[in-house]
N, C-alpha and C positions, 0 to 999 in steps of 0.2 A: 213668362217667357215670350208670349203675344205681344205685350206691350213693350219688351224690350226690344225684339228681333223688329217691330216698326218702326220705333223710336230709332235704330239705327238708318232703316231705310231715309227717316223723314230727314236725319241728320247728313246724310250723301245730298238729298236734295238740295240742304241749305250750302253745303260745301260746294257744289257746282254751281248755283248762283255766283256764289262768292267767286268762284275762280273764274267762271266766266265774266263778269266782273273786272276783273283785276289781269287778263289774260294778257292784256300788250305792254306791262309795266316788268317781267321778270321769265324769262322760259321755265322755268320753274312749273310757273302757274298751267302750264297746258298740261305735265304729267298729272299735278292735283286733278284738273278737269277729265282726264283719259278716266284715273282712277275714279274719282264718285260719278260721272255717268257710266259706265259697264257695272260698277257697282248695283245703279239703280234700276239697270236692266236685269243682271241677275236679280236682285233681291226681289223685286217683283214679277221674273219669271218663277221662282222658287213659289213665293205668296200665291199665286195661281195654280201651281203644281199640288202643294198643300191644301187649299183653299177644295180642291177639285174632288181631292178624295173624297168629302165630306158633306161639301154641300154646294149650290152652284156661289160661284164667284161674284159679290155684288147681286145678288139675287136674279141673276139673268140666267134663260136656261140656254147656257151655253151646252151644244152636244159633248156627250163625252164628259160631263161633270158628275158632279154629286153619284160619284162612282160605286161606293157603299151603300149607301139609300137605296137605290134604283136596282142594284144587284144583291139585294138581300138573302134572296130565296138562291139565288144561283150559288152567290157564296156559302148557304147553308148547306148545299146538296155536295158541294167540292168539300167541305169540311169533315160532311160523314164520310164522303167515299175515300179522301184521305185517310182517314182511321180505318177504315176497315180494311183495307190494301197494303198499310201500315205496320199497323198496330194489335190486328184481331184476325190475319190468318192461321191456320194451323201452324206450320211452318214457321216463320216468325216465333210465336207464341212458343211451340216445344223447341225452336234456339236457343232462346232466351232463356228458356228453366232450363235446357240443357248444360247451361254453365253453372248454376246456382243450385247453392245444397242449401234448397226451403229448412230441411229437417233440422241439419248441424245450426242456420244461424236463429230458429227458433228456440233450441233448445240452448243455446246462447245466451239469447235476450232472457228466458223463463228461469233459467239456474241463477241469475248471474244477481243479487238484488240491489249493486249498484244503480243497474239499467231500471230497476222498478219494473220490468217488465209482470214479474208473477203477481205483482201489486195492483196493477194497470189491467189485468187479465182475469187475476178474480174478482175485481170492484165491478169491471164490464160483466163478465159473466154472471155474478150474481147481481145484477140488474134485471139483465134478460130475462134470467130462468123468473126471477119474478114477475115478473111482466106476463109473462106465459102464464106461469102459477094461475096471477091475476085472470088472463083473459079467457081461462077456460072457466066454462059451468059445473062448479063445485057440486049441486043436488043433484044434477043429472047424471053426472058420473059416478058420485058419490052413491047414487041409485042403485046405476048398474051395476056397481061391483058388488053392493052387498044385498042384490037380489039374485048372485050365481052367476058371474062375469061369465068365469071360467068353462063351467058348463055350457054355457050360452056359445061359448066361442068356437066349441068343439063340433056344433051345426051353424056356426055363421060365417057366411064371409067375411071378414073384416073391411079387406079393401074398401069395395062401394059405402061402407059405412063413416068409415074415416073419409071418405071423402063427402059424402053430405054431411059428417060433422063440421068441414072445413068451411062448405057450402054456409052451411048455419051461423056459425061464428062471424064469417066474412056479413054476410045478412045484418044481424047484429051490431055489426061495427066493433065486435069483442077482439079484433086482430090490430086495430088503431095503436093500441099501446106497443104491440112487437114492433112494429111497423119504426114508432118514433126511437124505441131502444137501438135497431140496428141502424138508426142513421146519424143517433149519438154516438154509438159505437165506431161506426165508420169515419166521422170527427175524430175519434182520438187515434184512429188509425192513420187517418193523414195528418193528423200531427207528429207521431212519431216519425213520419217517414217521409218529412219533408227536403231533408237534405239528398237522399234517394229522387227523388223528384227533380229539384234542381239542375241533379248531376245528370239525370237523363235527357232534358230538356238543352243543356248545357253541350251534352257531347253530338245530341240532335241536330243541332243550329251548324250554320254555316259558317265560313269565316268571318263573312259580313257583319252578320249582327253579333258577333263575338267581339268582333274589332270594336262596335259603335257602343257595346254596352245592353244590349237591346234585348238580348239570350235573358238575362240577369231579369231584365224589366220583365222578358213575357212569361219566366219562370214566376214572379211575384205575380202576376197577373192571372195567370193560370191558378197561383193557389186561392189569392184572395178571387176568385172566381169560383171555384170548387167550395170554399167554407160558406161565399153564399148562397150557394145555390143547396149546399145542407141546411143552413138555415131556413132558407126557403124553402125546402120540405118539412121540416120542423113544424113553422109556424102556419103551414098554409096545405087543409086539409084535401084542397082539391090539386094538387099538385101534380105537372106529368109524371114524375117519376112515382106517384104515389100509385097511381094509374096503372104505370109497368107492374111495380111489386103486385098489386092485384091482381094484373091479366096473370103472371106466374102463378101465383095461387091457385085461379081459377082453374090456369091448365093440369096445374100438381091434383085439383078434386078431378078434374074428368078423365086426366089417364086411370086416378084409382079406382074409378066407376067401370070404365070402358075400355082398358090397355091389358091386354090378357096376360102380355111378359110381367109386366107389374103387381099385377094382382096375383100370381102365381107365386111371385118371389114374397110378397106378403103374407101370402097362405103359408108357405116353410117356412118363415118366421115365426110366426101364430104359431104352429106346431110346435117348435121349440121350445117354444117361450112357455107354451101349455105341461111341455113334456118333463122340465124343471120341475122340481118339487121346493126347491130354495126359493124362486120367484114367485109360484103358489102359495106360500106360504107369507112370503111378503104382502103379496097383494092383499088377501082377505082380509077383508073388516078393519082396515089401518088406513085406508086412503085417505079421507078428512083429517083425522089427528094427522096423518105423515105432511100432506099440505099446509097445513095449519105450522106446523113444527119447521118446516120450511123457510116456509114466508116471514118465520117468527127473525130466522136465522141470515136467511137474506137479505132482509132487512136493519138488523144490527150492526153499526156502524165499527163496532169493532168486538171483539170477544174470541172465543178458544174454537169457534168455527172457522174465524177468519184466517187465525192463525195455523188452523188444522188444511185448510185451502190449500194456505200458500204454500206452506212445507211441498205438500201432493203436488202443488205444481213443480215446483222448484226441483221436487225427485225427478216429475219426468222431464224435465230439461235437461238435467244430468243424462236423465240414459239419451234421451236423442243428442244431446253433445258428442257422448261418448261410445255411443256403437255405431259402429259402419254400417252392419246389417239391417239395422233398423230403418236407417236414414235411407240405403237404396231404397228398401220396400215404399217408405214417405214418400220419398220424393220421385218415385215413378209411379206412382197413385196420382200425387198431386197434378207429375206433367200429364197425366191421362185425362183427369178431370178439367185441368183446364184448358185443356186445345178440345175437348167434347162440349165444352161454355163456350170457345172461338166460335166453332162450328155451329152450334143449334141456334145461340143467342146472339150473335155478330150481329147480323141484320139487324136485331130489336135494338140493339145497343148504338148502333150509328144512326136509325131511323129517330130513336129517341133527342139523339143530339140534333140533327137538320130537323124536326119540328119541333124544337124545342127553340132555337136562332128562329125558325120563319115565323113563329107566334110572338117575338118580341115586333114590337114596330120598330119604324125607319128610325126612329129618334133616339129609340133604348140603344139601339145597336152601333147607332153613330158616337152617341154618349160613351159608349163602355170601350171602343175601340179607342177614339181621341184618347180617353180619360187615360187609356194605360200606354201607349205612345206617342200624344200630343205634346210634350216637352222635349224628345226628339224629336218631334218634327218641326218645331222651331229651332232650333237649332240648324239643320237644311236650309231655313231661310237666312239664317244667319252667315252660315257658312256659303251658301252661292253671292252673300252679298260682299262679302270680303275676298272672294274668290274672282267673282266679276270685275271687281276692281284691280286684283292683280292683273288678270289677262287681256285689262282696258291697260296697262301702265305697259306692261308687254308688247301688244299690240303698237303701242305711240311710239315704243323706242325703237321698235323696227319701221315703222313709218318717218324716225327722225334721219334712222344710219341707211335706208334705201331709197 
């Protein structure tokens, strides 16, 4: 599209030779001539205007150029504070679930096995759970329980323990694998829910880039930006967002050590869970064989667990399809929890985006903008070039009749 949208320019140029040329032999030839010089002035006002975003014009530091480059960091900080003004206030956040029945359309997707959703839901989930399986210390626990868990728990606090266990594991690097599961997970979540995306993106945009097509481009651009930047946590062990997921961990071990609301609610758990005779009963001296038995089944790529899964799933899709009561209680859980993620996490969440833009350099950032609007924007040079020429042809005919 660069070497077309010139290739026109250079083509006005040869046209006004020519007509200036030939200007005294026919009147004719002066409208040609109006038209490809205003042409050549547009198209290479546009070529500048273009040229400007990105990088200086002809390599001279014209002020005012290479607009993106130079304003990297500012643009990154407009970006986050965008979203978070946006996108992650409370308000905003409980609108928006205020219209939407999370429960009725999950239990939708889980019933229905055209959609694959109980399919897609238990292959994820038993990934996970194995993952977890995986990344805990089978002897150690496998220890505790069958040196008198139970007992044990009835003089310990649990809290601070579970969280130096957390402590430990993170040490370790035994949480790695969760880690890569939920960001597999999270790919097939934005796969299913790409046309959701679009549409929001779609109804977001103005008229402008609805008119030019552009809504569409930054919808595609936004996704194929989101899948690699999963990928990019995937494969790349030092990643910022690996980084977030840690500090949350880290914070989830020290409230349990140090957060007395939390550790309180821990302890009536402990209790209950102690006070059961069914769960007592389970736990004793089955933990290795139950993990083991697990892992065995989690890992089978198909069999009477699978299919015992997805039924269970499928039943509770049915009830959340079909009860009201249920689905208020969901879905005002849901709006609670997630305007309480607005609120606590907002900040982390737009901090993470503006330094995640200011650690790309000038060049990454230049690249990845051109790359997903660079064909419109030749297209501007094309369009001021054919437009300049009208308004040079316009211009001659009132200069002919005045």
């Amino acid at each position: 599209m660069r070497l077309f949208a010139t290739g026109l320019l250079v083509l006005m140029a040869g046209i006004f030779l020519t007509a200036r040329h030939f200007l005294g032999t026919h009147p004719a030839w002066g409208y040609v001539l109006a038209f490809s010089e205003a042409a050549m002035v547009g198209g290479l006002a546009d070529w500048f205007a273009v040229t400007a975003l990105f990088r200086h014009p002809l390599g001279l530091p014209i002020p005012h150029t290479a607009i993106i480059p130079e304003n990297k960091d500012r643009i990154a900080d407009t970006m986050a504070q965008f979203l978070r003004e946006n996108f992650l206030t409370p308000q905003v956040v409980a609108r928006r679930l205020g219209h939407m029945n999370l429960a009725a359309a999950a239990g939708d997707w889980l019933s229905d096995p055209a959609k694959g959703g109980s399919s897609r839901l238990r292959d994820g989930a038993a990934e996970l759970a194995a993952q977890v399986l995986e990344s805990l210390d089978p002897e150690r626990l496998g220890t505790q329980v069958r040196g008198g868990l139970f007992r044990q728990l009835e003089k310990l606090e649990v809290s601070p323990l579970i969280g130096q266990m957390l402590n430990t594991a993170m040490a370790d690097r035994r949480h790695m694998p969760v880690i890569d599961s939920l960001v597999r997970w999270a790919g097939l979540t934005l796969e299913d829910n790409e046309d959701l995306i679009r549409d929001l993106i779609h109804r977001r945009a103005n008229a402008v880039l609805r008119w030019t097509g552009l809504d569409e481009r930054l919808a595609n651009s936004v996704l194929d930006g989101l899948y690699k930047l999963l990928a990019e946590v995937i494969v790349d062990p030092e990643h910022p967002i690996r980084g977030k997921i840690e500090e949350g961990l880290a914070k989830l071990s020290h409230d349990l050590q140090n957060d007395a609301e939390l550790r309180d609610r821990v302890e009536r758990l402990k209790g209950e869970l102690i006070a059961n005779p069914a769960v007592s009963a389970w736990w004793q001296g089955v933990w290795e064989r139950l993990r083991t038995a697990m892992l065995a089944r989690l890992r089978r790529p198909a069999g009477e667990s699978s299919g015992q899964l997805a039924e269970a799933l499928a039943e509770l899709g049915r009830h959340l399809r079909d009860d009201p009561a249920l689905q208020l209680q969901i879905n005002r859980f849901a709006r609670r929890t997630l305007v309480g993620v607005s609120v606590r996490y907002g900040d982390q969440i737009v901090r993470l985006v503006s330094e995640t833009v200011k650690r790309w350099d000038a060049r990454t950032v230049t690249d990845r903008i051109e790359g997903a609007v660079g064909r419109d924007l030749q297209f501007i040079r094309i369009n001021g070039t054919l437009v300049g020429g009208l308004v040079g042809v316009v211009i001659h005919v009132l200069d002919q009749l005045l």
